[in-house]
C-alpha positions in Angstrom: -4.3 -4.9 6.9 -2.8 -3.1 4.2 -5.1 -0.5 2.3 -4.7 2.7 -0.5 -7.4 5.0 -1.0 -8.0 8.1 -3.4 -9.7 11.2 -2.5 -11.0 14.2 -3.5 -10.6 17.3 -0.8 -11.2 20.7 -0.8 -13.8 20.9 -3.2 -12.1 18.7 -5.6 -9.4 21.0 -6.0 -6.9 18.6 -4.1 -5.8 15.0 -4.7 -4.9 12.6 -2.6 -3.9 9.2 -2.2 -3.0 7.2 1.4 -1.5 4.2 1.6 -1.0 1.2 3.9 2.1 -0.7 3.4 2.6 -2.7 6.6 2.2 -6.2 5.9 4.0 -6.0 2.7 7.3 -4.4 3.7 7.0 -6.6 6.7 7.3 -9.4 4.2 9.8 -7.3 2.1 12.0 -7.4 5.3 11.5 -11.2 6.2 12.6 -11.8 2.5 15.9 -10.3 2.1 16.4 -10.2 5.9 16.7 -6.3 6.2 18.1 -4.4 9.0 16.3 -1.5 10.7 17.7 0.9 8.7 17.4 -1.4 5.3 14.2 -1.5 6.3 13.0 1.6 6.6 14.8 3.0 3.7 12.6 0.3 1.4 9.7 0.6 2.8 9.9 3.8 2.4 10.6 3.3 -1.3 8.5 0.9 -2.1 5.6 2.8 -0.5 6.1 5.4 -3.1 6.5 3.1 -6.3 2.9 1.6 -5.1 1.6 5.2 -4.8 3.3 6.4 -8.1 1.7 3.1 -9.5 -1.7 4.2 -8.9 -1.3 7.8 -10.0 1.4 8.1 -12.6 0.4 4.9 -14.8 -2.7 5.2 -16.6 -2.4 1.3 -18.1 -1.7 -1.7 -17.6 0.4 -2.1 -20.4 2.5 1.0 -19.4 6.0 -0.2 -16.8 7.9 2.0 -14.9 10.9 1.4 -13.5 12.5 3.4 -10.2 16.3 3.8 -9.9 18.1 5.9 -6.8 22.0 5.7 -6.8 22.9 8.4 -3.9 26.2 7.1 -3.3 25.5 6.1 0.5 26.1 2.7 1.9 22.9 1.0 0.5 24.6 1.6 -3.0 21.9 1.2 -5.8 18.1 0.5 -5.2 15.4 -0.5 -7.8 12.1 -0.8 -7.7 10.0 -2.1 -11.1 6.3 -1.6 -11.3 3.4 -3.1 -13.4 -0.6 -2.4 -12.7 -3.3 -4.8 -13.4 -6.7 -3.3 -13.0 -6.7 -1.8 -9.6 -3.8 -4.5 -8.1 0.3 -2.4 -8.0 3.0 -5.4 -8.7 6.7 -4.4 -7.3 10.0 -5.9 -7.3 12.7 -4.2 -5.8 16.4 -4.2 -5.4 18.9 -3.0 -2.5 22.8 -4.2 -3.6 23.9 -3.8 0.3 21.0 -5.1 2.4 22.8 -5.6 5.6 23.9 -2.0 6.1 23.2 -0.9 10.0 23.9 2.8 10.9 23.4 4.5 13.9 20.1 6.4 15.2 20.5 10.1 14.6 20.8 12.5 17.2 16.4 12.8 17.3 16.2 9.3 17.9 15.3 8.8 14.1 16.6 6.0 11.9 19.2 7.6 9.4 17.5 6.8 5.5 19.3 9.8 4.0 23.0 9.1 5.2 22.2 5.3 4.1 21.2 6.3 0.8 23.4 9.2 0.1 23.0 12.2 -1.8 25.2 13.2 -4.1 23.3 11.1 -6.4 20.6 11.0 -8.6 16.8 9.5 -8.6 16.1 8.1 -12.2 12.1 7.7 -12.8 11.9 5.0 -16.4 8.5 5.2 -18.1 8.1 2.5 -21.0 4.6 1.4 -22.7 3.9 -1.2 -25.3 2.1 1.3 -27.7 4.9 3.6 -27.8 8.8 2.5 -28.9 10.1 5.7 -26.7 9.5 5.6 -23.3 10.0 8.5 -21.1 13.2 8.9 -18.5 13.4 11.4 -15.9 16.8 12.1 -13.9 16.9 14.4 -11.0 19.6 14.9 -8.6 18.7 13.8 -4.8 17.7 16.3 -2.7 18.6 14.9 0.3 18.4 11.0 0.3 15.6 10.9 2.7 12.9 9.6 -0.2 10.3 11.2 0.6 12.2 14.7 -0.1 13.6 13.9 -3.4 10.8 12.5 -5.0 8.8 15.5 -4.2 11.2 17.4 -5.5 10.8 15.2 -8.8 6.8 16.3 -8.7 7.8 19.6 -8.4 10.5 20.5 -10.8 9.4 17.6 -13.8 5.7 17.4 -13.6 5.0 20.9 -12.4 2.5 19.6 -9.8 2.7 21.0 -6.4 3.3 17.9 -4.3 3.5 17.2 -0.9 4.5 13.8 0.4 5.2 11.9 3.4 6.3 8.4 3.8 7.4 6.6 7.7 8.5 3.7 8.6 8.4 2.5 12.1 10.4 -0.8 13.1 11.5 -2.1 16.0 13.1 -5.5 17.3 10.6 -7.5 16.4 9.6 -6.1 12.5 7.6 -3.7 10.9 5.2 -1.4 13.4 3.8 0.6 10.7 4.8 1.6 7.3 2.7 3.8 5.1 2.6 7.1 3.4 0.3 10.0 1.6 0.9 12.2 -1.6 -1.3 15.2 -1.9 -1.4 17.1 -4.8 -3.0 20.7 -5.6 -5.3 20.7 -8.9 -4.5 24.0 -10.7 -7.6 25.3 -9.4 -6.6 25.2 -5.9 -7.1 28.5 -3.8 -4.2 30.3 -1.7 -7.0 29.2 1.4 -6.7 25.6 0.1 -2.9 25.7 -0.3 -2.7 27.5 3.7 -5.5 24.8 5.0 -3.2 22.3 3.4 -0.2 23.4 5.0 -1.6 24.0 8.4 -3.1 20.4 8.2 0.3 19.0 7.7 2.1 20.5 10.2 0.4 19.8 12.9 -0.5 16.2 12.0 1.3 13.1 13.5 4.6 11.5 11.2 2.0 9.0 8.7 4.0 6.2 10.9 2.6 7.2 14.3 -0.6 7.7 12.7 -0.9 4.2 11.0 0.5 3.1 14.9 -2.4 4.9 17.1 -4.9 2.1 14.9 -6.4 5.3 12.6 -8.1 4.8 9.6 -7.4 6.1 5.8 -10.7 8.3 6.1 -9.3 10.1 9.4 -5.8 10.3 8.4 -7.2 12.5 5.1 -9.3 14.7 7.2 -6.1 15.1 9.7 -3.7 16.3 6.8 -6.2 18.2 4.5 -8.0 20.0 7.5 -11.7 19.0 5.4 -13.9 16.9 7.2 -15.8 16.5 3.7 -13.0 14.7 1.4 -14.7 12.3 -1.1 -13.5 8.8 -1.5 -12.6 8.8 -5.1 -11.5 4.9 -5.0 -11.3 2.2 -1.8 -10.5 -1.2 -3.8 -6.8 -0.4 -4.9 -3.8 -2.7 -3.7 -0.1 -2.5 -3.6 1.5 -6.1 -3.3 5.1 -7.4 -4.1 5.8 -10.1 -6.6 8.4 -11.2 -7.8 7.7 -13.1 -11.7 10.9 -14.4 -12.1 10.9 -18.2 -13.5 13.6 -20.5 -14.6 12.5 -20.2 -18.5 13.8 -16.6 -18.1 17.0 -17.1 -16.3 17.3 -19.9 -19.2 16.9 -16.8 -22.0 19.8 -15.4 -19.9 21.8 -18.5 -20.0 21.3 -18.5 -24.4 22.3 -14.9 -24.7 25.6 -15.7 -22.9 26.7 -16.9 -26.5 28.1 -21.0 -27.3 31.8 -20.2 -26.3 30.5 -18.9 -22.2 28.1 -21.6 -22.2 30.8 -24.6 -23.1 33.2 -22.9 -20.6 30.2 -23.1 -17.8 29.8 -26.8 -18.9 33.6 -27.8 -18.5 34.3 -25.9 -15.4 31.7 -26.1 -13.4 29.2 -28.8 -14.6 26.3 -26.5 -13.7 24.8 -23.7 -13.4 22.9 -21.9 -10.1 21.0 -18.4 -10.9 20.1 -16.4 -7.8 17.7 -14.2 -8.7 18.0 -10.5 -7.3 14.6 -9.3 -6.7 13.5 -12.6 -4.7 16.3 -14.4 -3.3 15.1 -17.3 -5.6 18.0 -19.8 -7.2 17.4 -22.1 -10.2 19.2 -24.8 -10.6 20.7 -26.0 -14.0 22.3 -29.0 -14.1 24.6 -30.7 -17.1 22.2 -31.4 -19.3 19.8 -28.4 -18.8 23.0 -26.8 -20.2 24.0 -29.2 -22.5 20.5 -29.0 -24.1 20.4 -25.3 -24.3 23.9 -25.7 -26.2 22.1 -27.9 -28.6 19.4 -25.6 -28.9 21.3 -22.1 -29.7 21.7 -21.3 -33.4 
């Protein structure tokens, strides 16, 4: 069962959240029919956007929108984010889903020589009280995810980040997918920041963890080293879904103008829309067509 939680560690000097993304990049996968290393490189993304969605958006009427172009085989990936109360809404993008690549040399699926980095990772921030949004671009570090987003915490929100995200698949699907940012308040001690680091190096990849059947509440004792972290909040979800629907692939179809609508009319007689988040075509035939002629000013 998929599952986020928030804590407090440390005192309250340290944030963190975990999160539980199994069952949704297995349906992720079974969607656009991913490879292994597809797979892993979006659930590895995705993982994050949920994460980021419960950390970096305050409302629900702020978007944000999650671009990567690293200039490896995948090409470009997008991930778009909306919050309502406690509930993280993602749709996501991969232009070549059926890239394969070889295991590395460790046995490891290869995410950063899929994804590329010579790229950059473009973070889009846009709310409905505010006409300018916020957009963040930061080169890739090293097209691994996890890696250059941290770097993002650290270089364009000044917060001392640490961030693992795993993915393990195998023939059959998904095994585990799942991931943790911990943050230091500016509070945090030198012992905090050393207990921290400690923790993390000698835990488990957050894969192998989620595997083994442990729990939220042990993983954040494993990778803070506190046997007294404070669940902040236990109720948050991450789901995909998709809102596409054929009244907004028909907005697309009026903004193409009269003269590329007639020429869709007399050369092909209709219209299919596929749409690239879902997989999901509409259908418009003749006279869906003919009637949004008639209706465009």
């Amino acid at each position: 069962m998929d599952e986020v939680k928030k804590y407090l560690a440390c005192d309250g000097r340290v944030s963190v959240i975990i999160a539980n993304t199994t069952n949704m990049i297995e349906e992720y996968r079974k969607l656009k029919n991913l490879t292994p290393t597809t797979t892993a490189v979006m659930g590895r993304f995705l993982t994050i956007a949920g994460m980021m969605g419960h950390t970096d958006m305050k409302s629900n009427k702020e978007t944000m929108t999650l671009q990567i172009k690293g200039g490896g085989p995948v090409g470009t990936l997008i991930t778009t984010i909306k919050k309502e109360q406690d509930i993280v809404k993602l749709k996501s993008y991969i232009q070549n889903p059926t890239v394969e690549l070889d295991v590395k040399e460790n046995g490891k699926i290869d995410v950063g020589g899929a994804v590329g980095n010579t790229g950059f990772l473009n973070i889009i921030k846009e709310s409905e009280f505010s006409e300018q949004g916020y957009n963040g671009v930061v080169p890739l570090v090293s097209g691994e995810i996890a890696e250059d987003f941290a770097s993002y915490f650290a270089n364009s929100q000044q917060v001392p980040t640490v961030l693992a995200l795993g993915v393990l698949v195998n023939k059959d699907g998904v095994v585990a997918s799942g991931g943790y940012k911990i943050e230091l308040m500016p509070d945090a001690t030198e012992e905090d920041i050393t207990q921290i680091e400690n923790a993390v190096n000698k835990a488990e990849n957050i894969s192998e963890m989620l595997k083994s059947g442990k729990t939220l509440n042990e993983i954040v004792e494993i990778i803070t080293g506190d046997e007294n972290t404070m669940v902040l909040t236990n109720k948050l979800e991450i789901k995909y879904e998709c809102d596409c629907n054929k009244e907004k692939f028909e907005s697309g179809l009026v903004s193409l103008g009269k003269k590329e609508l007639k020429n869709i009319i007399e050369e092909d007689g209709q219209a299919e829309i596929k749409c690239q988040f879902c997989d999901k075509i509409y259908k418009f035939s003749k006279e869906d067509l003919e009637k949004i002629l008639e209706n465009i000013k």
